[in-house]
MIMARZA-285171 format. One record per residue (C-alpha): residue number from 1; residue in three letters; x, y, z. Coordinates in steps of 0.05 Angstrom, whole numbers, plus 5000, padded with zeros to 4 digits. Example, Ala and Ser with C-alpha at 12.3 -4.5 7.8 and 13.67 -1.06 7.14 Angstrom:
% residues 2
{pt 1,ALA,{5246,4910,5156}},
{pt 2,SER,{5273,4979,5143}},
This chain:
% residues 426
{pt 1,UNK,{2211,8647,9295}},
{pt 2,UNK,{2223,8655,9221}},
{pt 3,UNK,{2214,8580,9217}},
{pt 4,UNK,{2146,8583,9248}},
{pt 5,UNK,{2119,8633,9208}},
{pt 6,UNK,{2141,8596,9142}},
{pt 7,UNK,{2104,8545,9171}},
{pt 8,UNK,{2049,8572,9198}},
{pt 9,UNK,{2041,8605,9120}},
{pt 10,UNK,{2049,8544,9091}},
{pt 11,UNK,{1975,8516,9122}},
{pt 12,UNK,{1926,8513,9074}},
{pt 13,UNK,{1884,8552,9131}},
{pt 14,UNK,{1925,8601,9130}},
{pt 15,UNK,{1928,8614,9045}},
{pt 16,UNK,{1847,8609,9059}},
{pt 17,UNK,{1838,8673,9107}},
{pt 18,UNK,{1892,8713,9069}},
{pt 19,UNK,{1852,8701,9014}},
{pt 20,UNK,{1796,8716,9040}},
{pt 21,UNK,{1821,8772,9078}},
{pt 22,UNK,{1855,8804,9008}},
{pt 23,UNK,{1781,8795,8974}},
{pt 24,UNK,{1749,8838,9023}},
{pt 25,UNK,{1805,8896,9015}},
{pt 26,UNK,{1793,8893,8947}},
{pt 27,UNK,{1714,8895,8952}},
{pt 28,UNK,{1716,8952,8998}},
{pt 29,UNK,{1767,8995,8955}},
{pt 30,UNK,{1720,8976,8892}},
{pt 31,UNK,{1670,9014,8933}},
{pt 32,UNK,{1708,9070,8946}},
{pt 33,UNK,{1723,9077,8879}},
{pt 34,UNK,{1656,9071,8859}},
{pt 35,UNK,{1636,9133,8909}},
{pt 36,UNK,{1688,9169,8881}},
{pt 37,UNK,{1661,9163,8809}},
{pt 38,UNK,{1598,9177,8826}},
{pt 39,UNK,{1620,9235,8865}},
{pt 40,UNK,{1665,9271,8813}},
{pt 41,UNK,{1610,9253,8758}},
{pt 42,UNK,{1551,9290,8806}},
{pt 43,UNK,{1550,9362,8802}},
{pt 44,UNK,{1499,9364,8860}},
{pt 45,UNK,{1554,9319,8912}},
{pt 46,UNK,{1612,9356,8944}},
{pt 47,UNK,{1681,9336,8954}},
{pt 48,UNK,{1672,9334,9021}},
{pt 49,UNK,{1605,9287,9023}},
{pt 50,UNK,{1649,9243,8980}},
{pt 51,UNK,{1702,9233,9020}},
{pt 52,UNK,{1649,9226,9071}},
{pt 53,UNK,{1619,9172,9029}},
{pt 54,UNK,{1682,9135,9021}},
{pt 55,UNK,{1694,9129,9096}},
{pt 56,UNK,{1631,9110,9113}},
{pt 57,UNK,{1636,9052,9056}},
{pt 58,UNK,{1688,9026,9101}},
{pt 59,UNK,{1684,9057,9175}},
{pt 60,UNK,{1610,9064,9173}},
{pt 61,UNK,{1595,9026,9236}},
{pt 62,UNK,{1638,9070,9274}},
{pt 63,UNK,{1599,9137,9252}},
{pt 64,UNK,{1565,9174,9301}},
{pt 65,UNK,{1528,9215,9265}},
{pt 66,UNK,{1545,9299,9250}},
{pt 67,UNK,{1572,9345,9305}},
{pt 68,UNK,{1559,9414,9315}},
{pt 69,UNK,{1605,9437,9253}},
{pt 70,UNK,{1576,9381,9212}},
{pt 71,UNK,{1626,9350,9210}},
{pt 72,UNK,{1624,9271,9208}},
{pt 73,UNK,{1655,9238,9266}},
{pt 74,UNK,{1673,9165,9287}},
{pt 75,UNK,{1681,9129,9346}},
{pt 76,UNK,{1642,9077,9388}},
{pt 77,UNK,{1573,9072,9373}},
{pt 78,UNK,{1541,9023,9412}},
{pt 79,UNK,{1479,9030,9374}},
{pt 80,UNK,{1499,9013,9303}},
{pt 81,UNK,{1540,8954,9338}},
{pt 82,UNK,{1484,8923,9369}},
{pt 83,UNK,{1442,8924,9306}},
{pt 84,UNK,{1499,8898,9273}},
{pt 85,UNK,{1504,8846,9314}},
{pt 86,UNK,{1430,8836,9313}},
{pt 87,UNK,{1422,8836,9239}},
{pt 88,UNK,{1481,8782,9234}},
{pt 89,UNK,{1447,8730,9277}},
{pt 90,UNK,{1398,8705,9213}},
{pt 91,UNK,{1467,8718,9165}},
{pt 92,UNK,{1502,8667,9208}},
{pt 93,UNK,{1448,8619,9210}},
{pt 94,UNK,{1444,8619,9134}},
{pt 95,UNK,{1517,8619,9121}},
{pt 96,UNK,{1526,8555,9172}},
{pt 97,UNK,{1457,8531,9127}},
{pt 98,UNK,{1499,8535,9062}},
{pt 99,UNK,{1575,8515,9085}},
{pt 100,UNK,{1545,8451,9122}},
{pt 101,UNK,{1513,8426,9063}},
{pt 102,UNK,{1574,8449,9012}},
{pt 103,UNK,{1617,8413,9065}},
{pt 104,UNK,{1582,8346,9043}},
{pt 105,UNK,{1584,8360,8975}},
{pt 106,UNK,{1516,8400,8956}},
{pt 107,UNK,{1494,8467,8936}},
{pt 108,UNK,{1436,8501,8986}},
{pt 109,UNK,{1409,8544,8943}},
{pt 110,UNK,{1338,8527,8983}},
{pt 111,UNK,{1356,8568,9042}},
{pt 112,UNK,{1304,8623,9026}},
{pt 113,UNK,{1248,8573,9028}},
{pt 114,UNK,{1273,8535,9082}},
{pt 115,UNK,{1276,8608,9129}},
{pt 116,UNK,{1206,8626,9101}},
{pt 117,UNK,{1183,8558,9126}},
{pt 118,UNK,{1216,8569,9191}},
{pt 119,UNK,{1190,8636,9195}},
{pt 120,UNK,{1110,8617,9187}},
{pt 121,UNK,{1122,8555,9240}},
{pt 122,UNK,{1155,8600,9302}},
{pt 123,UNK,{1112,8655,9281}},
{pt 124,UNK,{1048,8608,9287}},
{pt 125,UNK,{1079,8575,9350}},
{pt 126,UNK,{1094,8633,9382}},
{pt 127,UNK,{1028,8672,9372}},
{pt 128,UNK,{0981,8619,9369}},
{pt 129,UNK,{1000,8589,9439}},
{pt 130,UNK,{0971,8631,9493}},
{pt 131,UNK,{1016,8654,9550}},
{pt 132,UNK,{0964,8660,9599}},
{pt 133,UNK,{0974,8583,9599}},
{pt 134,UNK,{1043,8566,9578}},
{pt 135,UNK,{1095,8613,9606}},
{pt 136,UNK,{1129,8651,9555}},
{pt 137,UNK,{1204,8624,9559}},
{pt 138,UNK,{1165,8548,9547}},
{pt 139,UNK,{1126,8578,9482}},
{pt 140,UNK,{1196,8614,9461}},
{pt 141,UNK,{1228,8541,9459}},
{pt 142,UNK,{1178,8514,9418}},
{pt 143,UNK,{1177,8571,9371}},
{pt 144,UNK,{1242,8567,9358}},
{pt 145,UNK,{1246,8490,9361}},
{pt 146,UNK,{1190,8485,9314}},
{pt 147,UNK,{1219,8534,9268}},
{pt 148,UNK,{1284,8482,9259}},
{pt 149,UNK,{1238,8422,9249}},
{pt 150,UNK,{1204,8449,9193}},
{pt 151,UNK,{1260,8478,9164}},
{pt 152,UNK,{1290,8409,9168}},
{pt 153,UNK,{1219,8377,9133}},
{pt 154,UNK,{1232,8431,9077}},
{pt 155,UNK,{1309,8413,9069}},
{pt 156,UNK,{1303,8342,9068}},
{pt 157,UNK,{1259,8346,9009}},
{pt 158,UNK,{1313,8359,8959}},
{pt 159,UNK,{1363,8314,8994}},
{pt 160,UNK,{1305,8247,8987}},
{pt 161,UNK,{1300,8276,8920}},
{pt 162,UNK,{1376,8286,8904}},
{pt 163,UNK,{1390,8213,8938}},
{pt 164,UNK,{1336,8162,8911}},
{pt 165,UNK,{1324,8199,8841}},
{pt 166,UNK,{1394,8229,8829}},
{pt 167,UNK,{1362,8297,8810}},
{pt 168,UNK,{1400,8354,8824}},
{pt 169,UNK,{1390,8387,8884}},
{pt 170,UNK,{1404,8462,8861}},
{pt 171,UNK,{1337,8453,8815}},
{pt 172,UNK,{1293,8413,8863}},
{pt 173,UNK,{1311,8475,8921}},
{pt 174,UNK,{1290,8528,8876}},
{pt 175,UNK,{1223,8487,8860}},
{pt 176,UNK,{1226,8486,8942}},
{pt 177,UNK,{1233,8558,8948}},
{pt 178,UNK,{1173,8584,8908}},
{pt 179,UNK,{1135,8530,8933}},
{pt 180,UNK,{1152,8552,9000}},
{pt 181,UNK,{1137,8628,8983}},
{pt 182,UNK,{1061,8614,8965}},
{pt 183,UNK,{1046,8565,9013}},
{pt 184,UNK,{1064,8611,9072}},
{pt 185,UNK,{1035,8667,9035}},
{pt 186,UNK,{0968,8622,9043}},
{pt 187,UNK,{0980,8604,9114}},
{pt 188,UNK,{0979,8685,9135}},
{pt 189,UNK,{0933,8706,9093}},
{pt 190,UNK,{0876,8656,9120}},
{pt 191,UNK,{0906,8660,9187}},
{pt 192,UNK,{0884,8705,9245}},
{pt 193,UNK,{0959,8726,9260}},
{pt 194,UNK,{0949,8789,9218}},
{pt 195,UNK,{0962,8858,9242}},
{pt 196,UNK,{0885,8882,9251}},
{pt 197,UNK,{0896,8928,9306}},
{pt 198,UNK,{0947,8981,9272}},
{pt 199,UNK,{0907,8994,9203}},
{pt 200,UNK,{0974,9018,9164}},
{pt 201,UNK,{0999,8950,9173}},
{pt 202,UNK,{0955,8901,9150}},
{pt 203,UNK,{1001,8865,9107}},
{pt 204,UNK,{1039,8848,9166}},
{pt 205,UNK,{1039,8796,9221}},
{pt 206,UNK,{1042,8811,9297}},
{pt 207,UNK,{1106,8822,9331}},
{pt 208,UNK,{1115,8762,9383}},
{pt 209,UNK,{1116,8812,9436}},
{pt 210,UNK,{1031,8818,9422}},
{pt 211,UNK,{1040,8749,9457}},
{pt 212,UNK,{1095,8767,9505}},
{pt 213,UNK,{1143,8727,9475}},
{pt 214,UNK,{1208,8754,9452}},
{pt 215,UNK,{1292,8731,9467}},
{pt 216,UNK,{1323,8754,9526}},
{pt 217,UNK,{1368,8808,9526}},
{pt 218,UNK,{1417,8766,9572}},
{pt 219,UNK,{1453,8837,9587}},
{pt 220,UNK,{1467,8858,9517}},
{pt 221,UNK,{1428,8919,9521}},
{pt 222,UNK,{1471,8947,9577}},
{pt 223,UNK,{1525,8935,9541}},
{pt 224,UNK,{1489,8966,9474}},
{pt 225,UNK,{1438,9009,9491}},
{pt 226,UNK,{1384,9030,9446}},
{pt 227,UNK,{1396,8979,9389}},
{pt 228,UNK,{1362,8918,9379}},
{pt 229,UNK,{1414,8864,9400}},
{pt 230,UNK,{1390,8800,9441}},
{pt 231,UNK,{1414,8735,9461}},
{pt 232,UNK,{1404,8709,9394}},
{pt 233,UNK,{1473,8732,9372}},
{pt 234,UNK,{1494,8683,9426}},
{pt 235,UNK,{1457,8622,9403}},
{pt 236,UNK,{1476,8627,9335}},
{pt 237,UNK,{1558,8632,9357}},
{pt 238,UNK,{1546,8563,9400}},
{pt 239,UNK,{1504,8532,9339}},
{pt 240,UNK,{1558,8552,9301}},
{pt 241,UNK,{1615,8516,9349}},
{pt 242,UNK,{1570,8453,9350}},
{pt 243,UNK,{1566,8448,9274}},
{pt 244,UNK,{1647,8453,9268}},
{pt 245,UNK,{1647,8405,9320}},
{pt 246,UNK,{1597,8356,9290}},
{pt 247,UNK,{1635,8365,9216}},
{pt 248,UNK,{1711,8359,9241}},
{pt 249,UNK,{1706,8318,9312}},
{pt 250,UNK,{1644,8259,9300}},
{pt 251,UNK,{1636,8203,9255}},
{pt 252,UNK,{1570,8231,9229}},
{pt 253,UNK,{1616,8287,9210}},
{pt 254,UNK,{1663,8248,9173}},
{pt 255,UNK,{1609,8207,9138}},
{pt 256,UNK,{1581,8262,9119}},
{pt 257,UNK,{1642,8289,9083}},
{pt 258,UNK,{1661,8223,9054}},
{pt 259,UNK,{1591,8224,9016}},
{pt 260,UNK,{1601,8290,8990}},
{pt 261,UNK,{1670,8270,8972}},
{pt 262,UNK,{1645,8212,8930}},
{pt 263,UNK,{1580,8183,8955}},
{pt 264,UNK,{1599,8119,8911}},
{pt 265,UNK,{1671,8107,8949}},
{pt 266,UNK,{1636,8123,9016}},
{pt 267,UNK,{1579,8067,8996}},
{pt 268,UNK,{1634,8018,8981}},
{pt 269,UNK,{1662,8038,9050}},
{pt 270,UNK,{1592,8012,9087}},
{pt 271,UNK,{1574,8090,9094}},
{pt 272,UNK,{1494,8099,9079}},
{pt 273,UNK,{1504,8145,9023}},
{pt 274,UNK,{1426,8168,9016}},
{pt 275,UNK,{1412,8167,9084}},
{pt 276,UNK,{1475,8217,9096}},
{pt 277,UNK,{1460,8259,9038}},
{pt 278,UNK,{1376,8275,9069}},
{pt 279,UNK,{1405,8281,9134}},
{pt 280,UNK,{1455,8336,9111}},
{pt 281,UNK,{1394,8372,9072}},
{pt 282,UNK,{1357,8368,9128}},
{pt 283,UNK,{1411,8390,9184}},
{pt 284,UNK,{1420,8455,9127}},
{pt 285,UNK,{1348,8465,9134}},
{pt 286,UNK,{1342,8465,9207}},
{pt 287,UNK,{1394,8515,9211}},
{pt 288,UNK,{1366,8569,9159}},
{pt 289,UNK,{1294,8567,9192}},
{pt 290,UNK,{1333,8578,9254}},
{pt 291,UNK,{1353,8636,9235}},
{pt 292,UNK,{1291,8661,9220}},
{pt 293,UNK,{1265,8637,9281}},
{pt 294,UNK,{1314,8679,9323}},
{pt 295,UNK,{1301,8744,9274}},
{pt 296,UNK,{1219,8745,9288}},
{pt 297,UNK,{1223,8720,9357}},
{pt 298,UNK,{1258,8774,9377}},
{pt 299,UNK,{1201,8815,9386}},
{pt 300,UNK,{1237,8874,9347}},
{pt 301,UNK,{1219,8856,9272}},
{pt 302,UNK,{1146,8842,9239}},
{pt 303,UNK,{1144,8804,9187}},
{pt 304,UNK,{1109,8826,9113}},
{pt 305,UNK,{1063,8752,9105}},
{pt 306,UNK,{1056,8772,9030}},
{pt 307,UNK,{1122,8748,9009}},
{pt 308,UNK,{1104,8714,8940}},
{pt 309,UNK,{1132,8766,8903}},
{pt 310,UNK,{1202,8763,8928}},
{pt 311,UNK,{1248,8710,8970}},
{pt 312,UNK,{1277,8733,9028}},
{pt 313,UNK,{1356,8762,9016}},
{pt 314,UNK,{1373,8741,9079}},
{pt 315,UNK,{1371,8667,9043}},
{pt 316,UNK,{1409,8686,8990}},
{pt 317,UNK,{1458,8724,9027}},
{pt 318,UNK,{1481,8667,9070}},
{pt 319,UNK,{1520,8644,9016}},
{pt 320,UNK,{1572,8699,9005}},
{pt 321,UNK,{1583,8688,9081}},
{pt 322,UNK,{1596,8618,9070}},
{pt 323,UNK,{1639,8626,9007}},
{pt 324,UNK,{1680,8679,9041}},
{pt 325,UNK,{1689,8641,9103}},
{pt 326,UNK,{1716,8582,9060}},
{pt 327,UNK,{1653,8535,9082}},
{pt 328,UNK,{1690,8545,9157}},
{pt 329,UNK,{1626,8540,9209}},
{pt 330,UNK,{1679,8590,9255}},
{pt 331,UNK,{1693,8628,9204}},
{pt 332,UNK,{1624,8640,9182}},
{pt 333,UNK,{1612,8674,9252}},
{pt 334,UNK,{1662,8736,9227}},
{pt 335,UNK,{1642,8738,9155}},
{pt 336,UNK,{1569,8742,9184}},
{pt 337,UNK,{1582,8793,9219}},
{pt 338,UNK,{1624,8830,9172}},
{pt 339,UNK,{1566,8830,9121}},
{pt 340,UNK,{1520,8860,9172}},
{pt 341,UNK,{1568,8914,9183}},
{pt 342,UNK,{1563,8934,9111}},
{pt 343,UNK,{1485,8927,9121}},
{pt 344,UNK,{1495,8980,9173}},
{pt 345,UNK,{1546,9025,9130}},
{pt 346,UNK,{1494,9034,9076}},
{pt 347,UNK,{1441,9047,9127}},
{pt 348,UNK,{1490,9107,9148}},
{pt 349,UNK,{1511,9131,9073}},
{pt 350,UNK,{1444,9135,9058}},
{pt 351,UNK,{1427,9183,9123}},
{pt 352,UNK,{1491,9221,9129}},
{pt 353,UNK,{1512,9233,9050}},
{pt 354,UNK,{1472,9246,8981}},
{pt 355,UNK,{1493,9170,8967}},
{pt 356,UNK,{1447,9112,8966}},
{pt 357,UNK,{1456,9045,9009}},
{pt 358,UNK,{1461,9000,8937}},
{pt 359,UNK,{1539,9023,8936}},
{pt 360,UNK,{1547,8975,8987}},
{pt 361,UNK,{1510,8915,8947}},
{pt 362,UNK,{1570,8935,8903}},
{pt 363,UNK,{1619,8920,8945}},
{pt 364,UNK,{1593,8859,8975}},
{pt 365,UNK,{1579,8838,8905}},
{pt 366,UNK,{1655,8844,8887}},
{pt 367,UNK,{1675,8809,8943}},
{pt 368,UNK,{1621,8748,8931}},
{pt 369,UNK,{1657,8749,8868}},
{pt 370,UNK,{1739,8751,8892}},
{pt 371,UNK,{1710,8696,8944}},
{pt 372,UNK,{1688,8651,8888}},
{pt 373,UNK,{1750,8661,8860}},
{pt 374,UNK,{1787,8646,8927}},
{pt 375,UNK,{1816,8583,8899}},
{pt 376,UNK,{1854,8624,8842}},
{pt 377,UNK,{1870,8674,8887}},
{pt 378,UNK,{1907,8615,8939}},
{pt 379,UNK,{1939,8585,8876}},
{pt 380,UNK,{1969,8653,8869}},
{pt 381,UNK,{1999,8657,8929}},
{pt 382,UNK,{2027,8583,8925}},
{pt 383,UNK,{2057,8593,8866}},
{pt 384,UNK,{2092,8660,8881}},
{pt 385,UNK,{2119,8622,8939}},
{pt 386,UNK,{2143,8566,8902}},
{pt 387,UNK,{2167,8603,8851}},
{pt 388,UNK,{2216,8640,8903}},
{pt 389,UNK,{2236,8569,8937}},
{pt 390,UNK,{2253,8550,8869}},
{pt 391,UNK,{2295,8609,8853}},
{pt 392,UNK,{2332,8603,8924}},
{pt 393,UNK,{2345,8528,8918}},
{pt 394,UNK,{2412,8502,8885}},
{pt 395,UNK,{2423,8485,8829}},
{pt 396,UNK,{2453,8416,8846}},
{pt 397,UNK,{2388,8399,8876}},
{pt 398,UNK,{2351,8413,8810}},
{pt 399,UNK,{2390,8377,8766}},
{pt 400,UNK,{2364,8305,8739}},
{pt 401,UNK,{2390,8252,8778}},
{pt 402,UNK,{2442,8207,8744}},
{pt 403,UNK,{2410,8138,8716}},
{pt 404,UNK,{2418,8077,8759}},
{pt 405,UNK,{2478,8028,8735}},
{pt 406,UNK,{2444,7961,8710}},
{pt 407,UNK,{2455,7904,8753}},
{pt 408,UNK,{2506,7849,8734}},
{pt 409,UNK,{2481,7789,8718}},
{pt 410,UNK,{2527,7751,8759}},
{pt 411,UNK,{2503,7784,8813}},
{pt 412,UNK,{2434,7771,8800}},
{pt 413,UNK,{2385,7731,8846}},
{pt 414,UNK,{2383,7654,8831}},
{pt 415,UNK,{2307,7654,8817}},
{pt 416,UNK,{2327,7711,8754}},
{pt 417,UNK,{2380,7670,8722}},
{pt 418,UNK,{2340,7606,8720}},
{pt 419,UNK,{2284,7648,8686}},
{pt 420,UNK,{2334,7678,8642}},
{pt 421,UNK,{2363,7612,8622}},
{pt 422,UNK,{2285,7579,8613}},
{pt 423,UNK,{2276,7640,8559}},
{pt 424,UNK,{2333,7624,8525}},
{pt 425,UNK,{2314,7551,8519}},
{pt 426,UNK,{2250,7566,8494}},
């Protein structure tokens, strides 16, 4: 049994999730350290609604709120669990966005532009297509199919760029993004998708459910009531399957890794380079605008059309849940998730204690930082481990190994001594 763990430790896998895993401890005590500080330094914040802050920091998805001596109590809350879940569906989507493409070798950083795209073409599907005609499950599809293919347009401009002009593709996505931002800006603005009918929202677009489209449930609500959980939480898990599928079980997978390992080796190879390199833009496209697709289709969320002055964080925030999930499309599922749980814990520090929800940007800023750092971190742990095996090993096995006798010349082959003798002639 011993034998299998020291095996099982030995995986690089395995060195990946403790690594990940020990980031994430850290993070979260950093947090309750900085709740502390800020605590003891406020005159205005008890002791107790500090040690209220620090369990909320980490157990704030559990919190049900105040009881009748209140007192702040945990347990299952089936509310904050379904908007967890909810709120990770687009955090998935953006995460799988990011590790696919870092799996072949590039840097997303477009994923906010690619989502806003997304976002504009469901939106515009989805309300623009009447369901007096088309039956709202058929205009759903579309939306959300649409959404992907123009998320996949927006990626793959990089990647042509990236592959036939060698520019990098971290610049050309940020050109992307901004481009992206005032383009659908323009779209909504001379668009009749505009909330008209509620005058305190004006700057916002119609939910889908103005058109009777929206996800299905598919029985999450029973499970959590009152939160906004739907069956997108389920599409992104089986998008993210396929995608570990399609990167560790298919020959596009593999080619697609051999470019990013050296796109010059894989050319040499008969592997088409540029054509893999646009494709895997364009595959990390589709999957961001996805996720936006499955956020404002799900008839809970509206969406503010005048987004020019800001890119969406959900973008941006895919790519601590790729880094901390090691570029794993599985293990971007949990680190989604996780993330949205810390969403969830600020909501609740700011509602329940004097605190405000940034404390938790803190702590998933500290982790975004240990993840970047994973590789350190696993080199750590190697070497502690190979420093012990070292230590235990004898020293008989350490020492040099004795030089090799030289070989008589007698016993030499034939074809030696003839060349030996022709030397000497000459």
């Amino acid at each position: 049994m011993k034998e299998r763990l020291g095996e099982i430790y030995r995986k690089d896998g395995t060195r990946t999730v403790l690594a990940s895993i020990l980031s994430i401890i850290i993070g979260l005590a950093v947090g309750g350290i900085v709740v502390l500080i800020v605590g003891l330094a406020s005159s205005n914040i008890s002791p107790s609604s500090t040690w209220d802050g620090i369990r909320l920091v980490v157990f704030g998805i559990f919190s049900t709120g105040r009881d009748a001596s209140a007192n702040l109590s945990f347990g299952f809350n089936p509310t904050s669990i379904g908007n967890m879940l909810f709120r990770a569906t687009p955090l998935i989507m953006t995460g799988l966005s990011v590790a696919v493409a870092y799996k072949t070798g590039l840097f997303n950083i477009g994923a906010p532009g690619q989502y806003l795209m997304g976002t504009m073409a469901s939106l515009m599907l989805a309300l623009g297509i009447p369901s007096e005609v088309v039956p709202p499950v058929i205009i759903w599809i579309i939306a959300f199919l649409g959404g992907m293919a123009a998320g996949a347009v927006w990626g793959a401009i990089p990647g042509l760029v990236k592959a036939y002009l060698n520019i990098n593709e971290v610049l050309a996505s940020i050109m992307t993004n901004w481009i992206a931002a005032n383009v659908v800006t323009w779209a909504f603005e001379a668009s009749n998708f505009k909330n008209v009918v509620e005058s305190t929202k004006s700057g916002y677009i119609y939910k889908t459910t103005f058109n009777d489209v929206a996800t299905g449930k598919l029985g999450l609500d029973a499970i959590f009531p009152g939160s906004q959980v739907n069956g997108g939480i389920i599409i992104a898990i089986v998008i993210a399957i396929l995608m570990y599928i399609l990167m560790t079980k298919t020959t596009l997978g593999y080619q697609l890794k051999a470019c990013g390992s050296n796109r010059h080796a894989a050319r040499y190879a008969g592997i088409k380079d540029k054509r893999n390199i646009v494709l895997s833009m364009a595959i990390a496209g589709a999957l961001s605008a996805g996720g936006a697709a499955l956020y404002y289709l799900s008839g809970n969320t509206e969406f503010a059309w005048q987004t020019y002055q800001a890119l969406p964080d959900t973008g941006f925030n895919g790519i601590p849940v790729a880094l901390l999930a090691a570029c794993n499309p599985i293990g971007v599922i949990f680190t989604g998730i996780f993330m949205s749980m810390l969403d969830v814990a600020g909501t609740q520090l700011t509602a329940l204690t004097p605190f405000n929800e940034y404390i938790t940007d803190v702590v998933i800023a500290t982790i975004v930082y240990l993840s970047a750092f994973s590789l350190v971190i696993k080199m750590l742990i190697s070497g502690r481990k190979k420093r012990k095996k070292a230590k235990d090993a004898p020293a008989a096995e350490t020492a040099p190994p004795e030089p090799e006798a030289e070989t008589p010349k007698e016993d030499a082959p034939k074809e030696y001594a003839e060349a030996e003798k022709g030397g000497e002639a000459k």
